[in-house]
DRENSE-234229 format. One line per 2 residues: number of its first residue (from 0); their letters; for each residue x negated, y negated, z negated of N, C-alpha, C. Coordinates in nm, 3 decimals, always signed. Layout:
NUM = A = X/Y/Z/X/Y/Z/X/Y/Z; ... .
END
This chain:
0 = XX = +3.976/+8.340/+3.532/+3.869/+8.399/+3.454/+3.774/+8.289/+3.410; +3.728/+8.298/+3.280/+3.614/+8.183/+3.244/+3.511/+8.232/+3.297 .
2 = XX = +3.402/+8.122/+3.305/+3.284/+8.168/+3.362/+3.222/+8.208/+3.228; +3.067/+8.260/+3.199/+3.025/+8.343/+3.110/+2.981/+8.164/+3.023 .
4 = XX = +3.021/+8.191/+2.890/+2.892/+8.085/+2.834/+2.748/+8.087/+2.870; +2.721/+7.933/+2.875/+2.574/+7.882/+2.904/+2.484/+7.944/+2.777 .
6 = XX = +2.401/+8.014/+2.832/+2.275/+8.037/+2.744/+2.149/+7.936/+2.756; +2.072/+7.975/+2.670/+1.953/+7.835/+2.639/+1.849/+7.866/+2.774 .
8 = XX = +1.896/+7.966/+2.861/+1.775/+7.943/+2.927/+1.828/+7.890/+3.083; +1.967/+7.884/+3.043/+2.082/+7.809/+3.173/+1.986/+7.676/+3.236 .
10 = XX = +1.997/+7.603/+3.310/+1.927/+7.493/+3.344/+1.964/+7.363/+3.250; +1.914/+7.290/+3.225/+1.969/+7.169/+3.095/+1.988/+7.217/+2.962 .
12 = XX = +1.995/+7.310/+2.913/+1.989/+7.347/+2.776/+1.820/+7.410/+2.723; +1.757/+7.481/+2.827/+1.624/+7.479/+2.752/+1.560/+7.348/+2.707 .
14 = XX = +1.549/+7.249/+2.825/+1.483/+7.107/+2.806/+1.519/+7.076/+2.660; +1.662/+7.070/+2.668/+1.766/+6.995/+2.510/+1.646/+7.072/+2.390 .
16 = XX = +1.688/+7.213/+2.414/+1.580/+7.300/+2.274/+1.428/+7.251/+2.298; +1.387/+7.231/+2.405/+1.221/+7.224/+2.342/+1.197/+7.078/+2.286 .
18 = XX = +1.284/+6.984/+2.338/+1.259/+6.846/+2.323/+1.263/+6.805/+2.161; +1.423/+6.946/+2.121/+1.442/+6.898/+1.973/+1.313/+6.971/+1.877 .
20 = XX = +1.238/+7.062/+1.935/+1.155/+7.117/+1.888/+1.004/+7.021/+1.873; +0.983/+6.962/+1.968/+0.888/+6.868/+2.029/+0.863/+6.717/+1.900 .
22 = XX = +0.979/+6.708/+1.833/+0.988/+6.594/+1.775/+0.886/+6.624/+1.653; +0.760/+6.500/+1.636/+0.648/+6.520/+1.548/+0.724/+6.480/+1.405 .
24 = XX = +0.627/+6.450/+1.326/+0.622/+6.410/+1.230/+0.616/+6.245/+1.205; +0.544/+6.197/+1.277/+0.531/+6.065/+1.283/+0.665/+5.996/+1.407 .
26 = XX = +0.743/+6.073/+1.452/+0.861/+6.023/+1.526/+0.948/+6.039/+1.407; +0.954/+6.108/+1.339/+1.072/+6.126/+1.261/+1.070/+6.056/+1.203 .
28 = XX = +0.938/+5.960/+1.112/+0.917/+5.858/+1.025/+0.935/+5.734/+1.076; +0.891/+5.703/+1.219/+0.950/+5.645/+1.287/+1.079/+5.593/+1.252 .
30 = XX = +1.220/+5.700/+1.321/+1.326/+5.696/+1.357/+1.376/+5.667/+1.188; +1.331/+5.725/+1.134/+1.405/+5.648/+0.947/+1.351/+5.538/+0.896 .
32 = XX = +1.249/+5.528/+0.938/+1.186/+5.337/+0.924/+1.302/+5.246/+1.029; +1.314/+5.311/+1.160/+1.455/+5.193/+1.199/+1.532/+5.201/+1.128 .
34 = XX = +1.608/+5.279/+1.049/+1.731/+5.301/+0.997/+1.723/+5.220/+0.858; +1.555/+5.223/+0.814/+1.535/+5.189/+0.659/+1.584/+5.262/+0.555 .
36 = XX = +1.576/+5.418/+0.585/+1.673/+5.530/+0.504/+1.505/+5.593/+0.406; +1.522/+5.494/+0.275/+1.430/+5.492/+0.172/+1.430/+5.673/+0.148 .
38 = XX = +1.530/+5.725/+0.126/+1.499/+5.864/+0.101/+1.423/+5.995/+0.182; +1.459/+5.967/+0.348/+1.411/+5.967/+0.449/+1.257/+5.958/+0.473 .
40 = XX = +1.275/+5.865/+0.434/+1.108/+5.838/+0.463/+0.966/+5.883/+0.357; +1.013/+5.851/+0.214/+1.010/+5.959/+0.093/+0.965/+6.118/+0.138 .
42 = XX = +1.076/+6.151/+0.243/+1.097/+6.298/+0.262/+0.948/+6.338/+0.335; +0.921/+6.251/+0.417/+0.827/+6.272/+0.525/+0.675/+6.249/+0.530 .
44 = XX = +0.688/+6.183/+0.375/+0.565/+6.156/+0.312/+0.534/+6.287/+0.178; +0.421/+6.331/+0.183/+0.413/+6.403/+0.099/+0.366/+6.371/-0.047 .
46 = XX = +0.358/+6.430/-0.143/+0.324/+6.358/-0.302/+0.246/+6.465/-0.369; +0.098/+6.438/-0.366/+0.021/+6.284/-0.317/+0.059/+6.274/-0.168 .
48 = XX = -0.022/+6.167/-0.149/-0.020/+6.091/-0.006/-0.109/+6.001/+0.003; -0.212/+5.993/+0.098/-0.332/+5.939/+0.118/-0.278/+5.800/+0.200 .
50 = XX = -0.204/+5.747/+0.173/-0.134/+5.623/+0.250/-0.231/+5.459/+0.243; -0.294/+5.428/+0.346/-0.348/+5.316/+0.368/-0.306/+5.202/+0.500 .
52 = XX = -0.303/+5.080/+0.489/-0.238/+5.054/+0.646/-0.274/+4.893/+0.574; -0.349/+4.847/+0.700/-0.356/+4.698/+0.756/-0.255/+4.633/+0.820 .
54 = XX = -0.209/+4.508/+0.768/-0.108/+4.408/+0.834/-0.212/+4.283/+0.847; -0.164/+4.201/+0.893/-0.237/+4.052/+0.916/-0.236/+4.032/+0.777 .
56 = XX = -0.366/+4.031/+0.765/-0.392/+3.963/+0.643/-0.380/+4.055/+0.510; -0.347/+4.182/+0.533/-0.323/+4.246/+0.424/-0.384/+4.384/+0.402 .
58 = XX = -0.450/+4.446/+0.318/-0.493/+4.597/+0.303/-0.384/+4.642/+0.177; -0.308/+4.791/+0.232/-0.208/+4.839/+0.157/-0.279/+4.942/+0.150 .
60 = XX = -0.196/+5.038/-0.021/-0.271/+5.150/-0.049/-0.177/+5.244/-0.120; -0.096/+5.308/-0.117/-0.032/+5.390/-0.185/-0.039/+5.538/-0.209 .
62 = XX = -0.070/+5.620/-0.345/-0.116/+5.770/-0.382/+0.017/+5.868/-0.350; +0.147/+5.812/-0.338/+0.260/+5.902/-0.344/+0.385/+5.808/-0.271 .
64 = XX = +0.435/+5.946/-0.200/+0.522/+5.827/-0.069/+0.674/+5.742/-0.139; +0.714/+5.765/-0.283/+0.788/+5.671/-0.323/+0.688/+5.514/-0.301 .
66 = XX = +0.584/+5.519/-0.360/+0.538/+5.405/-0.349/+0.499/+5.398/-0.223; +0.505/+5.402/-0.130/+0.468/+5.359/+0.001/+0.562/+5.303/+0.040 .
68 = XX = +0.706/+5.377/+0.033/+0.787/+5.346/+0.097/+0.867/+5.248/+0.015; +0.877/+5.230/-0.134/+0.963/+5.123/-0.184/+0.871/+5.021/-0.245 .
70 = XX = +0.759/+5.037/-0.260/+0.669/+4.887/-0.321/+0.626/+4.806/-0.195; +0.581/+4.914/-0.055/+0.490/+4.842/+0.089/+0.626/+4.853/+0.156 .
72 = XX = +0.637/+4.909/+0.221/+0.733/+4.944/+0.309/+0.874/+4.882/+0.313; +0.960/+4.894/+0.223/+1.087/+4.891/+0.234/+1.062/+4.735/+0.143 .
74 = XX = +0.955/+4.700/+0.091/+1.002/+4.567/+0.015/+0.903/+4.453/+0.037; +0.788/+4.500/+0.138/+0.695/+4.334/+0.143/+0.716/+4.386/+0.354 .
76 = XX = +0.669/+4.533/+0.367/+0.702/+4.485/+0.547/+0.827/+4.470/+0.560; +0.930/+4.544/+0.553/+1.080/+4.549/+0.582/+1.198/+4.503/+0.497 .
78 = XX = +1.188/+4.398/+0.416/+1.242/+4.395/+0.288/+1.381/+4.393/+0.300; +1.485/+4.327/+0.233/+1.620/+4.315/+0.210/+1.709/+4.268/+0.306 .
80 = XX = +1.645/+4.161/+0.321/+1.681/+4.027/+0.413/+1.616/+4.027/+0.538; +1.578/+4.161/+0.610/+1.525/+4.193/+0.742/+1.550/+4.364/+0.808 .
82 = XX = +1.656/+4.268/+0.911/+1.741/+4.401/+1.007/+1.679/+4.447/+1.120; +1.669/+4.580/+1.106/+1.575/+4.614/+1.189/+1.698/+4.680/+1.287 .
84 = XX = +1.713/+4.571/+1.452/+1.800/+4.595/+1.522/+1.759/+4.702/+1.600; +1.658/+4.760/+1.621/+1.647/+4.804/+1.770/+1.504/+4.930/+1.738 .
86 = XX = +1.476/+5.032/+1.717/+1.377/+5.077/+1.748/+1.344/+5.091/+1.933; +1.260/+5.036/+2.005/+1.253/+5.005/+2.100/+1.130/+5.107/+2.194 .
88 = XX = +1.082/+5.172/+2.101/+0.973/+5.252/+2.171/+0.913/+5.385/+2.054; +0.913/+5.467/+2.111/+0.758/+5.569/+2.015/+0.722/+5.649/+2.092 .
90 = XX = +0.597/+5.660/+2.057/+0.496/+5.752/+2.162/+0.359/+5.807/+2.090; +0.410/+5.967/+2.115/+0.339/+6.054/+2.036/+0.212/+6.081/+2.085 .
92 = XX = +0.096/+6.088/+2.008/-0.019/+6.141/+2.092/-0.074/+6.233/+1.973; -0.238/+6.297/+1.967/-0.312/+6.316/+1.927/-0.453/+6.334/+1.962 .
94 = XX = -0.545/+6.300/+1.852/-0.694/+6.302/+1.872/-0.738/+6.373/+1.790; -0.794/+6.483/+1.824/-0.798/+6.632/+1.780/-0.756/+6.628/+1.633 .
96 = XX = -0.788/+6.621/+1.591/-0.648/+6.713/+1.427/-0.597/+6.570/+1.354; -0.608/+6.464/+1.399/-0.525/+6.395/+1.390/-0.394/+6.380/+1.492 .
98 = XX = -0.307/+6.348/+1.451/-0.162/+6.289/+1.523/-0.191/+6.200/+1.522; -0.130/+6.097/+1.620/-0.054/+5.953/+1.641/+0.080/+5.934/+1.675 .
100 = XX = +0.121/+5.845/+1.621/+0.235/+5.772/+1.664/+0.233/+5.611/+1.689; +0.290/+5.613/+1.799/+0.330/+5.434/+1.798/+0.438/+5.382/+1.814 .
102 = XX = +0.465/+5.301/+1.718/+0.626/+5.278/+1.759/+0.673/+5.096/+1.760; +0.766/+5.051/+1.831/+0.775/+4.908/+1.834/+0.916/+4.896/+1.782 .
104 = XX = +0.979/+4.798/+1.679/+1.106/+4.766/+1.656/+1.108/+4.631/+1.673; +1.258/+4.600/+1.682/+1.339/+4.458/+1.664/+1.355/+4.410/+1.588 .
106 = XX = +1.342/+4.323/+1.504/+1.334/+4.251/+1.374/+1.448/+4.162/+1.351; +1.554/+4.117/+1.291/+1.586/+4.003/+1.291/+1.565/+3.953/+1.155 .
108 = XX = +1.555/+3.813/+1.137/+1.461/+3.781/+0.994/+1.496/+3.622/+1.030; +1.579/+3.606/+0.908/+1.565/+3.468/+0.883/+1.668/+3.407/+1.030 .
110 = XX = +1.774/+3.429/+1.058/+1.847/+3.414/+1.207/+1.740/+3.417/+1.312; +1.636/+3.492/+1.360/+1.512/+3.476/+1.477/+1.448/+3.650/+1.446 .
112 = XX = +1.443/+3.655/+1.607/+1.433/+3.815/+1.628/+1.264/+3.805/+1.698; +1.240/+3.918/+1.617/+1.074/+3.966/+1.625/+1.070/+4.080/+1.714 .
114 = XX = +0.932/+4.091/+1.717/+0.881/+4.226/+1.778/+0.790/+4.279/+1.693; +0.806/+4.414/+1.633/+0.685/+4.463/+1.508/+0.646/+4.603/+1.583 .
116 = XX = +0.493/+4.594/+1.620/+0.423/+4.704/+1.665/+0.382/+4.780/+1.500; +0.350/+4.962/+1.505/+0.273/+4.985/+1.429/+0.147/+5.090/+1.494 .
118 = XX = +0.108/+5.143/+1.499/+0.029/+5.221/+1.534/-0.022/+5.301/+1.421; +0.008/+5.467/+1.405/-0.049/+5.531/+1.320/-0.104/+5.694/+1.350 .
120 = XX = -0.244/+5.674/+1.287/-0.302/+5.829/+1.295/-0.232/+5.877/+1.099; -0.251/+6.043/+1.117/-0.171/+6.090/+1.028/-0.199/+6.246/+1.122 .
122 = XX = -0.209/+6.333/+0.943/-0.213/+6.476/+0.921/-0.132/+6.513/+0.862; -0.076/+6.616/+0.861/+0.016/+6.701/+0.774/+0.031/+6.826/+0.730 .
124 = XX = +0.094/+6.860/+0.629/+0.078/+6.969/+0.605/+0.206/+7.057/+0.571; +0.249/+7.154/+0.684/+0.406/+7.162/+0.710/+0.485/+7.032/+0.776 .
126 = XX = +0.566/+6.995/+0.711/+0.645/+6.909/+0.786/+0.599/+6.764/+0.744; +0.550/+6.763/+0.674/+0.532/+6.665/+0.585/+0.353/+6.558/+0.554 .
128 = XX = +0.416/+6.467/+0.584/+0.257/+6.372/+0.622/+0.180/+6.379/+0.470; +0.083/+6.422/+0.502/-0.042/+6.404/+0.391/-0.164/+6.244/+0.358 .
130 = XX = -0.191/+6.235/+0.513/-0.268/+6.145/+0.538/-0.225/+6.044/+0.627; -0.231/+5.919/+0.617/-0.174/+5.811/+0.705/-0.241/+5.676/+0.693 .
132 = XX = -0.286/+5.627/+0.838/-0.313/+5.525/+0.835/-0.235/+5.448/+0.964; -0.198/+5.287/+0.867/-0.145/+5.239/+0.987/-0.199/+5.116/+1.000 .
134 = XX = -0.167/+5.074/+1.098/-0.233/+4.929/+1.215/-0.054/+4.867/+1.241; -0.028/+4.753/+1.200/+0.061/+4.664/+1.226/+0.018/+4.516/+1.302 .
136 = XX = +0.097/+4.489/+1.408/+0.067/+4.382/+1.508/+0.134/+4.286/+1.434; +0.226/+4.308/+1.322/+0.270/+4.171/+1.252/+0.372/+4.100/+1.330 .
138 = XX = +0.432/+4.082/+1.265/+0.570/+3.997/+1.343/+0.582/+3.873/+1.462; +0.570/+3.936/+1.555/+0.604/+3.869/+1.693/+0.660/+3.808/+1.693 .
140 = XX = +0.722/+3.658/+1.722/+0.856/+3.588/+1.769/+0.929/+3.605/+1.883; +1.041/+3.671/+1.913/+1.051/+3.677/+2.039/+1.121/+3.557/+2.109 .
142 = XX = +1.113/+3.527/+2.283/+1.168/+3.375/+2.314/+1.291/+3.384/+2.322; +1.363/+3.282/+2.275/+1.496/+3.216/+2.285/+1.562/+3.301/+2.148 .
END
């Protein structure tokens, strides 16, 4: 005789559902910034889009998330010729009706592997980010 199928409230399958439920907005942007999936990230930005973000040395500003993601994003932080090996961390918070996210990746650039922090507050509306600001630690060298 089979045993009965596992239902979602079996032990190990609720966790699985709330966790996939749990995933913000700013993880998801996250997880397609490792990948560098330009359409992806497009998706998760809304149009308009209040997009502002500091790098060393730099103030960025974009009204609509094509341009965020293919003039800042995908072509002066992450450009052609830089593989992003490893998303290595994200961690969701919030401060009252803002979200945060922080997330750290692996860089490789130029044969020499980095460490790139970002840190971002961000609102949304539905699924989709309205407001965003980010804080970049700028490319780390990592040793050896």
């Amino acid at each position: 005789m089979n045993p009965r199928p596992r239902s979602a409230t079996d032990g190990g399958t609720a966790v699985a559902a709330v966790a996939a439920v749990a995933v913000t907005a700013g993880e998801r942007f996250a997880r397609a910034l490792a990948v560098k999936d330009s359409g992806a990230l497009c998706a998760h930005l809304a149009d308009p889009v209040d997009f502002q973000a500091l790098t060393p040395g730099r103030h960025w500003q974009a009204g609509t998330g094509r341009q965020a993601v293919e003039e800042i994003i995908l072509a002066w932080w992450f450009g052609a010729g830089d593989e992003i090996t490893e998303l290595c961390s994200v961690i969701n918070g919030r401060v009252l009706d803002r979200e945060h996210v922080a997330y750290r990746v692996r860089v490789r650039r130029a044969d020499r592997d980095y460490l790139v922090e970002q840190q971002a507050y961000y609102r949304t509306e539905g699924p989709r980010i309205t407001w965003m600001r980010v804080l970049c630690s700028g490319y780390q060298a990592l040793p050896g």
